[in-house]
N, C-alpha and C positions, 0 to 999 in steps of 0.2 A: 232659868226658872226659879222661884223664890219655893221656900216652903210652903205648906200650905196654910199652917199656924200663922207663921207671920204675915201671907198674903192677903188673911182673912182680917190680922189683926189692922193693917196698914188700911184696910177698906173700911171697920169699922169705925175707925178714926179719924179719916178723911169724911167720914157721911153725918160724924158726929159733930165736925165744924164749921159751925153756923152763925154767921156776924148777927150780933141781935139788932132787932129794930125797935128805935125810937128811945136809945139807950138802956133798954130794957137786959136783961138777961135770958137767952132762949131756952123756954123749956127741954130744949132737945140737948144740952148741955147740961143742964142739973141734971137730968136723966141717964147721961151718957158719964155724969160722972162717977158712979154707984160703981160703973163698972171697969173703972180707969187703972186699978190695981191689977186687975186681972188680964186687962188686953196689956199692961205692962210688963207681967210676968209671962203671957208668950210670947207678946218679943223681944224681951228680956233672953229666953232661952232659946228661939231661933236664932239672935246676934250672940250668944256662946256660942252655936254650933258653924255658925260661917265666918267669924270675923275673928282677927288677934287681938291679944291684948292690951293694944293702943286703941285701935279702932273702938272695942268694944267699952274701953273705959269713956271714951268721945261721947260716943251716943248715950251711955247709960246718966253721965253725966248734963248732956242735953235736956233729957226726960226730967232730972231733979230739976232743974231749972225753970221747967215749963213755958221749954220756948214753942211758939207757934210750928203747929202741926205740917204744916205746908213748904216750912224751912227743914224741919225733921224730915220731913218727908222726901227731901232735896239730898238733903247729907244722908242720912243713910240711905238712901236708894243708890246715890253713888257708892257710896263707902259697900255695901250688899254686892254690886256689881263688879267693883272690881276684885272683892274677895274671890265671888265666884269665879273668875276668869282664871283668877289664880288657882285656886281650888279647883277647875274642873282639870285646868293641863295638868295639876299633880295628880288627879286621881287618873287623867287618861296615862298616864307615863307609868303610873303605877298598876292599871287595868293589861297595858300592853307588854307590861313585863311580867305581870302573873299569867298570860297566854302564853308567853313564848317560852316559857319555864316548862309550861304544863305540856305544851306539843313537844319540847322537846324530850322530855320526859317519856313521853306516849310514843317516841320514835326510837328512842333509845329504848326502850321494853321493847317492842315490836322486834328490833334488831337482836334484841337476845332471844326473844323467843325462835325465831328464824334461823338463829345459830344452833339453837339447843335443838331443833327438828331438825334440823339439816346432819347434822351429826347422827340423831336418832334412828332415822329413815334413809332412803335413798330419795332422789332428787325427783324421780318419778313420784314418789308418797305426798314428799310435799306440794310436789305442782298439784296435785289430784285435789288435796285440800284447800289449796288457796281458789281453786277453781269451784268448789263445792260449798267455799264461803262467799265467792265472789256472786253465785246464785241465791245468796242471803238463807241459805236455809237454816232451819232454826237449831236443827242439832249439830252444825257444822262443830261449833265450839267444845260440844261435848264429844266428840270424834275426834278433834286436835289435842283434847288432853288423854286420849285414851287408846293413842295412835299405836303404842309399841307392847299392846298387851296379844296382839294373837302370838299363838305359842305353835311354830313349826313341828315342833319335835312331836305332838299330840295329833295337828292335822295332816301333816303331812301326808302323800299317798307313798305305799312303801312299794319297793322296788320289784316284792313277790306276786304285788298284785297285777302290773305290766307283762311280766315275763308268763302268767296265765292263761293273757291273749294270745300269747304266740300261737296259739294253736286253732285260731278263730277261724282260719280261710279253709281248715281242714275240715270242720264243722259246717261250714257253709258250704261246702262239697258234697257232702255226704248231704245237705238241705236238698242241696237243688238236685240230687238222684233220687229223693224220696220224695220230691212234695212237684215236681216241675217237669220230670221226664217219664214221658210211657214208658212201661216194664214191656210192652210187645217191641215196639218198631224204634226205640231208645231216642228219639224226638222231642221234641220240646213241645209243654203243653199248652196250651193256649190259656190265658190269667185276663185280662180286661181288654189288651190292644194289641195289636199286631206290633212288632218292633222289623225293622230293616235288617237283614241279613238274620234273617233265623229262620231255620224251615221246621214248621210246626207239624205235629201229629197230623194223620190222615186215616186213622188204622178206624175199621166200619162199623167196629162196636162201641169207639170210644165218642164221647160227645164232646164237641168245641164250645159248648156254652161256659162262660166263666161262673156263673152258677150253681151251677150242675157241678162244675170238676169241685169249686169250693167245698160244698156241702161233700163232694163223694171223699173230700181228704181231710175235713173235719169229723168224717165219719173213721178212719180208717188212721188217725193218727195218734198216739199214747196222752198220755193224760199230760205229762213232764215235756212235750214235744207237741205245743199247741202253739206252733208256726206257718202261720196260712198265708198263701200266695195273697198279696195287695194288689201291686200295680205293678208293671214291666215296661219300660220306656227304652230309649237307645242306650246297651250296653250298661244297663240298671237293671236288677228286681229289688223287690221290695217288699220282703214282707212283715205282717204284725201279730202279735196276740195280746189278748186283755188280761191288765193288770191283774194281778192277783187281790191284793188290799183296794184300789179305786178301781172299781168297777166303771165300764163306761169309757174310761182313759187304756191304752194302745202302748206299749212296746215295741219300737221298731226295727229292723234289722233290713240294711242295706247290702247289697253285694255288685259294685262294679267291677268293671273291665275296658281301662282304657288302652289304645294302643298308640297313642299321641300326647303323652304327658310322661314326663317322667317324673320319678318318687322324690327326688328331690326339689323339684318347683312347687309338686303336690303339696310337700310339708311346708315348703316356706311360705304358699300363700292363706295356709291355716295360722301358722303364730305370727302372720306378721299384719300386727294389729292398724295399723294404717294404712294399707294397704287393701285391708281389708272395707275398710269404709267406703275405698274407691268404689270396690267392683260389687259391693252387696248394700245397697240400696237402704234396708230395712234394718241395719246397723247404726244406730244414731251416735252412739255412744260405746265405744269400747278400750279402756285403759289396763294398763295394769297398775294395781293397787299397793303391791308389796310380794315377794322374792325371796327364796329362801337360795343364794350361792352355793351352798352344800348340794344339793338335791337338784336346783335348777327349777324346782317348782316357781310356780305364780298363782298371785292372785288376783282375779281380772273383774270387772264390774260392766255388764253388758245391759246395754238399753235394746231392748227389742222393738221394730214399730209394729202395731198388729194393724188387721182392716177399719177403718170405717168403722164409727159406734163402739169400739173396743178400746178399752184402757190398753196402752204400750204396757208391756213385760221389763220387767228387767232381772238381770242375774247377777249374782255373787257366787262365785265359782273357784277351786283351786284346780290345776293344770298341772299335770307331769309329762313329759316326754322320753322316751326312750330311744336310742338308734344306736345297730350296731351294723357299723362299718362294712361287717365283712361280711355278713351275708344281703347287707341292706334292707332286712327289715326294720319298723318302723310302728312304734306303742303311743299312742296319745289316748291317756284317762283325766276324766274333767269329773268333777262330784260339785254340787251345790254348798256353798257354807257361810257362815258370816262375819262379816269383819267390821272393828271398829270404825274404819274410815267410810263405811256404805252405809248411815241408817239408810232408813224405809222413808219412802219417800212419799207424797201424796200423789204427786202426778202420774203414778205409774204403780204396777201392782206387782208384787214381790214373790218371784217364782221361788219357792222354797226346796221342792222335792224334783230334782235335777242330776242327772249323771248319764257318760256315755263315753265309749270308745271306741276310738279307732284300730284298725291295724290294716297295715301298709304294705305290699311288698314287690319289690322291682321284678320283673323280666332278668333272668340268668343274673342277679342280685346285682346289675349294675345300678345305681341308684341317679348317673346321669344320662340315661340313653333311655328312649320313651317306651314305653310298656309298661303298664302296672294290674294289679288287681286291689283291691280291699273291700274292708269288712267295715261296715259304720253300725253302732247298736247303741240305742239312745231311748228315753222316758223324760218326760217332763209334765209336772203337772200344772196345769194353765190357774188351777185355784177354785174353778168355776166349774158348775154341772150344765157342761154345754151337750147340746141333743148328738150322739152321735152322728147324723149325718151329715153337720157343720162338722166337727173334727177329720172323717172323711173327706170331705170335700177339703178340708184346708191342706191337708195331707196330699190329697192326688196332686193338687194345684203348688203348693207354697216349696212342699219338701225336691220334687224333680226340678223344679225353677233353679233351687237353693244351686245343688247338683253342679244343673248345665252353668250358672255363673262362675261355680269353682273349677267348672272342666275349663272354661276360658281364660279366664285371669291365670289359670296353672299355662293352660297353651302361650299367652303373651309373657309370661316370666321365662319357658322355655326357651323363645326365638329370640326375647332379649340375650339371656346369657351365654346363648350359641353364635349371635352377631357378635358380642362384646370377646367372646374367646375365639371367631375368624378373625378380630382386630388384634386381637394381642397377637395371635399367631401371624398374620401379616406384619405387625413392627418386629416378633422376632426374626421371622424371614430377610426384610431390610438390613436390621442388625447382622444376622449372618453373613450375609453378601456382601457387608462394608464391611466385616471384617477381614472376607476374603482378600477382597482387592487390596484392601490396605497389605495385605501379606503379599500379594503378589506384586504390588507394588515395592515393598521390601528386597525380593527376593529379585526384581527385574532392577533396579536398582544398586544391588549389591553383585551383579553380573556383569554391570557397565562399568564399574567402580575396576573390578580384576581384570578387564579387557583395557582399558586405558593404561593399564601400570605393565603390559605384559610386552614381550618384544613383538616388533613388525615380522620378524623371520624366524623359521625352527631350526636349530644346528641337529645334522646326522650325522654319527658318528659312524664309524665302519663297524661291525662284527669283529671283534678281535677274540681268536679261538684263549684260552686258557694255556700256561703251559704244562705240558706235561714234565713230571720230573724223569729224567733218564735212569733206567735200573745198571748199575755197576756191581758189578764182583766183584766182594772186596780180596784185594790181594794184598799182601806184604811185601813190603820191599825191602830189601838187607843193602846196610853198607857195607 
């Protein structure tokens, strides 16, 4: 493609030559020549910009000459075009190595930035972020530069605040004698539904309405001790009181009793975040963010799904656990917080005021044989002034669901690692048994070996008595 100066100029000049008739000279030439300096000095200066300094002496040369336009028009359109040809492979050669400079450049940054996090963070940190850029969000980049500022030593949860819970099932003992048991016939009250294997009150002054018993123990309970029966499902109660600052929002306190799980499946299918995805539905998203190896703390980023019409939840949360061996209990405290690598996101609505804990503890403190009991007590505020009788309802319905998923997922982690240790203990049975043999084969071996070398017949010797020495008196004899 030509300039657009000289395209315009090469047009005007071709339209301006016109053979005169009747040896006349055409008006359209003496017209055309007024202007002959100036369409020479733009193509004058488009053949600077494409042609060398042969070529361009050629043509300019031509012009003083004033050879026919038509013949001009011949030579430099050629002389134009082969410039260009030449001209365009050097600027593509020169276009394709100012790209491949700059990508690599752009790959090599990239590779130091991915060294410099990688070193920063742990490998978990980074996948998190390349995942949270790879969703285009807009504050990713400002979360990548600002990855190594949370400060452990300040959120951390300390160690005095776990070992507080220890005393949590003891408390909840003392709940369920004061809020759940007749003081006549020491039976269990009746709260919203019948549960399997419980035999409830029957005594003739007291009444079975869940109601009735509410109201008679919201009447009769301290002011500091405003724990009222919820709901009671299999080997679950549950009960809540209202917040003190958000009025309307719930405090809840759980207490099971399973006899088919043991303490250690329990735990593992709470921290173990993939796992967790499997068997709970409404977990879209849950990682961990970053890690304190001192403490053992985490911090985790959880997408909640909620129903229908309702923005998903999501958490930013730090996590401690505690376990001590020998008697097998078991502290899990989570508090809401925030971290660099989580802005807020649009799609989803940012639970801020969150925290709750567990405590855990085996049947005769074996932590792998089924039995357990615990304590779960938890608050969350959803954001939102939803009418109490939605949060009830979602609470009867979402929290027992929660429950029964975790009672199962803990039962199928169970019969796994009970199958996986009859398989070890059967290879080591085999083992022992070829080791036997191998021995006995040794030792039947080593019997055949001393019977080959030994004689055909046994020599018996006779009994031969010892002798005895004769006793002599000694006498002297004279010559």
């Amino acid at each position: 493609m030509l300039p657009i100066g000289l395209k315009k100029a090469l047009a005007k000049l071709q339209c301006a030559m016109v053979r005169p008739q009747c040896g006349g000279v055409s008006k359209t030439i003496l017209s055309t020549a007024q202007h002959m300096r100036a369409l020479n000095r733009n193509l004058c200066s488009g053949i600077n910009v494409l042609c060398c300094t042969t070529c361009r002496r050629e043509l300019i040369e031509s012009l003083r000459s004033n050879l026919r336009l038509d013949k001009f028009k011949k030579i430099g359109l050629k002389i134009i075009s082969n410039a260009m040809k030449e001209k365009s492979v050097v600027l593509a050669g020169i276009w394709a190595k100012q790209i491949e400079y700059i990508m690599a450049q752009r790959i090599r940054r990239g590779q130091q930035i991915l060294t410099l996090y990688s070193r920063t963070w742990e490998a978990r940190t980074a996948e998190f972020v390349i995942k949270s850029m790879s969703r285009r969000s807009k504050n990713a980049l400002l979360a990548t530069c600002l990855a190594a500022v949370f400060d452990w030593e300040k959120e951390n949860i300390p160690e005095e605040v776990l070992l507080r819970h220890k005393n949590e099932l003891e408390l909840v003992s003392k709940l369920k004698s004061t809020t759940i048991t007749c003081q006549k016939c020491g039976l269990r009250l009746l709260i919203d539904a019948r549960a399997p294997g419980v035999s409830y009150c029957r005594c003739a002054n007291n009444t079975t309405s869940a109601r009735a018993v509410l109201e008679d123990w919201q009447s009769t309970l301290a002011s500091d001790e405003e724990w009222v029966p919820f709901i009671e499902r299999e080997d679950v109660i549950i009960w809540r009181q209202e917040h003190k600052e958000h009025k309307g929002h719930y405090v809840y306190k759980v207490y099971g009793n399973y006899s088919d799980v043991a303490a250690r499946d329990f735990l593992k299918v709470q921290l173990d975040n993939e796992y967790r995805k499997k068997w709970d539905q409404t977990a879209i998203q849950l990682e961990v963010v970053d890690s304190d190896p001192t403490s053992g703390s985490e911090v985790l980023y959880w997408e909640a799904e909620w129903p229908r019409f309702f923005t998903n939840r999501d958490y930013v949360f730090k996590r401690r656990t505690l376990v001590d061996e020998k008697s097998g209990d078991i502290v899990i405290r989570a508090e809401s917080t925030s971290h660099p690598n989580c802005p807020v996101l649009k799609q989803c609505h940012r639970v801020d005021e969150y925290w709750s804990y567990w405590v855990i503890k085996p049947v005769n403190s074996d932590m792998d044989a089924p039995g357990l009991e615990f304590s779960l007590t938890y608050f969350d505020n959803p954001g939102l002034s939803i009418p109490s009788a939605f949060t009830s309802w979602v609470a009867m319905s979402a929290l027992p669901e929660y429950l029964t998923k975790l009672r199962r997922a803990a039962i199928v982690l169970m019969d796994e690692r009970f199958e996986q240790e009859k398989v070890r203990r059967l290879e080591e049975e085999k083992e022992e048994k070829k080791r036997l043999e191998e021995k006995q084969a040794e030792s039947q071996e080593k019997e055949n070996t001393q019977s080959k070398f030994s004689l055909p017949f046994s020599l018996s010797l006779p009994d031969v008595e010892e002798p005895v020495e004769p006793l002599y008196h000694h006498q002297f004899y004279y010559l």
